[in-house]
Backbone as CSV, one residue per row, in Angstrom:
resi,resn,N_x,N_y,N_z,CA_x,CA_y,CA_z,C_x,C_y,C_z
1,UNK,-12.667,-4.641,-23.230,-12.507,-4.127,-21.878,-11.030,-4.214,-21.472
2,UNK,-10.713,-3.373,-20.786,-9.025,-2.983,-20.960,-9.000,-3.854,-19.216
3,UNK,-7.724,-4.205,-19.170,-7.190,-4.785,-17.913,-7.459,-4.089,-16.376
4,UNK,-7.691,-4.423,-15.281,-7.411,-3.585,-14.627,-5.894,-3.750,-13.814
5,UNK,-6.264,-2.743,-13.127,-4.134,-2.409,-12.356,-4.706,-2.277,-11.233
6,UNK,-3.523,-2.748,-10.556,-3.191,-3.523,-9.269,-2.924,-2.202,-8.548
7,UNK,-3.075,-1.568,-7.307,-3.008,-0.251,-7.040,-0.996,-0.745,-6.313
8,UNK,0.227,-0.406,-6.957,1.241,-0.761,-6.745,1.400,-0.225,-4.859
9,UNK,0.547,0.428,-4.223,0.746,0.414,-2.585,0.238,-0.824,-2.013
10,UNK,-0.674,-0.968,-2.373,-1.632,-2.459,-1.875,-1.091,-3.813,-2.220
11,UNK,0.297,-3.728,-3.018,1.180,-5.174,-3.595,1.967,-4.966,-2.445
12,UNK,2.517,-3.443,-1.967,3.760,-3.517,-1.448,3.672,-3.903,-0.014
13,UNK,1.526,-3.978,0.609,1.750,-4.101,1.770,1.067,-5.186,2.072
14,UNK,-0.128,-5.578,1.262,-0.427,-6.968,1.696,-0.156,-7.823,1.042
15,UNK,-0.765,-9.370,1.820,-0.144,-10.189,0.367,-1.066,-11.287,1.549
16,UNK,-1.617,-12.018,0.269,-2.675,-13.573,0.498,-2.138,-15.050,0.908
17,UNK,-3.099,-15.444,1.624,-2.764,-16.504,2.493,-3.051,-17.360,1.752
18,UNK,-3.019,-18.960,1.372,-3.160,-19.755,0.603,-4.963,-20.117,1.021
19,UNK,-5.378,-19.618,1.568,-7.594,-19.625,1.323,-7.932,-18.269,1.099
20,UNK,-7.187,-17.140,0.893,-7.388,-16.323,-0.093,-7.741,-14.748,1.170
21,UNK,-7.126,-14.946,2.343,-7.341,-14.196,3.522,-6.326,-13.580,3.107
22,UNK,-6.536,-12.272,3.734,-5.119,-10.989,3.525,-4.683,-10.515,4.717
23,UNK,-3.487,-10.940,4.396,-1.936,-10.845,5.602,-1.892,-9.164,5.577
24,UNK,-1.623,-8.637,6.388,-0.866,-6.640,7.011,0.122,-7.310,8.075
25,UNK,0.683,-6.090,7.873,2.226,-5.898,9.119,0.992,-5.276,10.246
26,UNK,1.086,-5.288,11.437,0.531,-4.531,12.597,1.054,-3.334,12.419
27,UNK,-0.340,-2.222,12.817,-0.223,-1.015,13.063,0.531,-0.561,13.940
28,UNK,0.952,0.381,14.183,1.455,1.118,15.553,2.690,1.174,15.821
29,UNK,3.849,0.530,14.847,5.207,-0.032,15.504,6.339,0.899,15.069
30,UNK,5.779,2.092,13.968,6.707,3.100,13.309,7.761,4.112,14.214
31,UNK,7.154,4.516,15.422,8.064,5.800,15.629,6.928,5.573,17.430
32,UNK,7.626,6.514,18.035,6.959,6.742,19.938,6.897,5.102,20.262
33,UNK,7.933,4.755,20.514,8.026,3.126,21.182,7.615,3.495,22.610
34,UNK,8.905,4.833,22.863,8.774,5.214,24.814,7.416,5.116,25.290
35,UNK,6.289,5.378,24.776,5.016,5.591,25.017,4.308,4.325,24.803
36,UNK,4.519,3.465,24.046,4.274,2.020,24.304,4.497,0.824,25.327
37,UNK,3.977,-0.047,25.862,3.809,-0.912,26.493,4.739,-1.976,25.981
38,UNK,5.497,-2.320,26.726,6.641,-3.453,26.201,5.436,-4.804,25.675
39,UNK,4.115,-4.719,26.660,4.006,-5.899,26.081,2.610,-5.768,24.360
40,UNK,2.572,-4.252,24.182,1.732,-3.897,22.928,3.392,-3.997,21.668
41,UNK,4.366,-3.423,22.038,5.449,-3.690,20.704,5.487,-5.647,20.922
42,UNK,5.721,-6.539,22.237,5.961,-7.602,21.626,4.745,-7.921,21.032
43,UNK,3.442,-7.632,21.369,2.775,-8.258,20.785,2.427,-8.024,18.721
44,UNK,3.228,-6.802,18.878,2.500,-6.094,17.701,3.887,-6.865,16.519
45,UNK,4.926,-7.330,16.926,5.294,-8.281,15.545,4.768,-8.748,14.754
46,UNK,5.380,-9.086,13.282,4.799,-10.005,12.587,3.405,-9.385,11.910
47,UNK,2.599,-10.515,11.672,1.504,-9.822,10.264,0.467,-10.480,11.452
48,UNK,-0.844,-9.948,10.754,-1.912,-10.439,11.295,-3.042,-10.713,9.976
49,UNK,-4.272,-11.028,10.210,-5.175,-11.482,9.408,-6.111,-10.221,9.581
50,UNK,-6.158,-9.822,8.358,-7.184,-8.492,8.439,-8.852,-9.167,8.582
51,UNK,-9.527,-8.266,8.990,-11.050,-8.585,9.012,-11.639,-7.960,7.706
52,UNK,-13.098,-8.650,7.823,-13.775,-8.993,6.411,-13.820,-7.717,5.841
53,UNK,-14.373,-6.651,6.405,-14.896,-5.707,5.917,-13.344,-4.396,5.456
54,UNK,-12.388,-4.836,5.854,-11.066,-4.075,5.746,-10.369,-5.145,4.113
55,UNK,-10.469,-6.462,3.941,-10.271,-7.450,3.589,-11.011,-7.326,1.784
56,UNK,-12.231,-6.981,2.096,-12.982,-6.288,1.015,-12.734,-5.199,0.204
57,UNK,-12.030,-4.237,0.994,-11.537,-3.299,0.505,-10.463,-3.577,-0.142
58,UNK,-9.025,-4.178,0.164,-8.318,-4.626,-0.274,-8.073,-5.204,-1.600
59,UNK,-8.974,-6.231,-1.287,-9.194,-6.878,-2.608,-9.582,-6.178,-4.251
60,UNK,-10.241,-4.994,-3.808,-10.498,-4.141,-4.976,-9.201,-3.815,-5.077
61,UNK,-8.497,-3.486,-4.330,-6.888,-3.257,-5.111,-6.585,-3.949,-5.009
62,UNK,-6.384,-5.100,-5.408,-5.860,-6.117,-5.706,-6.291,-7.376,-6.875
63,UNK,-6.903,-6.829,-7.930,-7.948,-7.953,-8.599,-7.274,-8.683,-9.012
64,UNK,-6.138,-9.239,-9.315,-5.247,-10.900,-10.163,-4.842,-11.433,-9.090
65,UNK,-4.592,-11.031,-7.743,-3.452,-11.977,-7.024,-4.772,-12.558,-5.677
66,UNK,-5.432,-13.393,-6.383,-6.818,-13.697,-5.809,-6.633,-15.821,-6.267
């Protein structure tokens, strides 16, 4: 049975917490700030903890870094 591969988009954007939860950058912060809420950009810094069912998905691209 041949190896599987790591889907190289899914290395470049998440990455695992030491109990095996998967870190994302927050949505929304790319481009139309003017139209945002000063307090949705401060809040939207930094990474957050994805949920289970998004988390699941992930993980199929991702099978070694588990």
């Amino acid at each position: 049975m041949p190896k599987m591969k790591t889907k190289s988009a899914a290395k470049k954007r998440f990455s695992f917490t030491a109990s095996g939860r998967v870190k994302a950058g927050v949505a929304g912060k790319r481009h139309g700030m003017i139209k945002r809420t000063t307090k949705f950009t401060r809040q939207a810094t930094g990474t957050m903890i994805l949920n289970a069912s998004d988390e699941g998905i992930v993980k199929k691209y991702m099978p070694y870094n588990r």
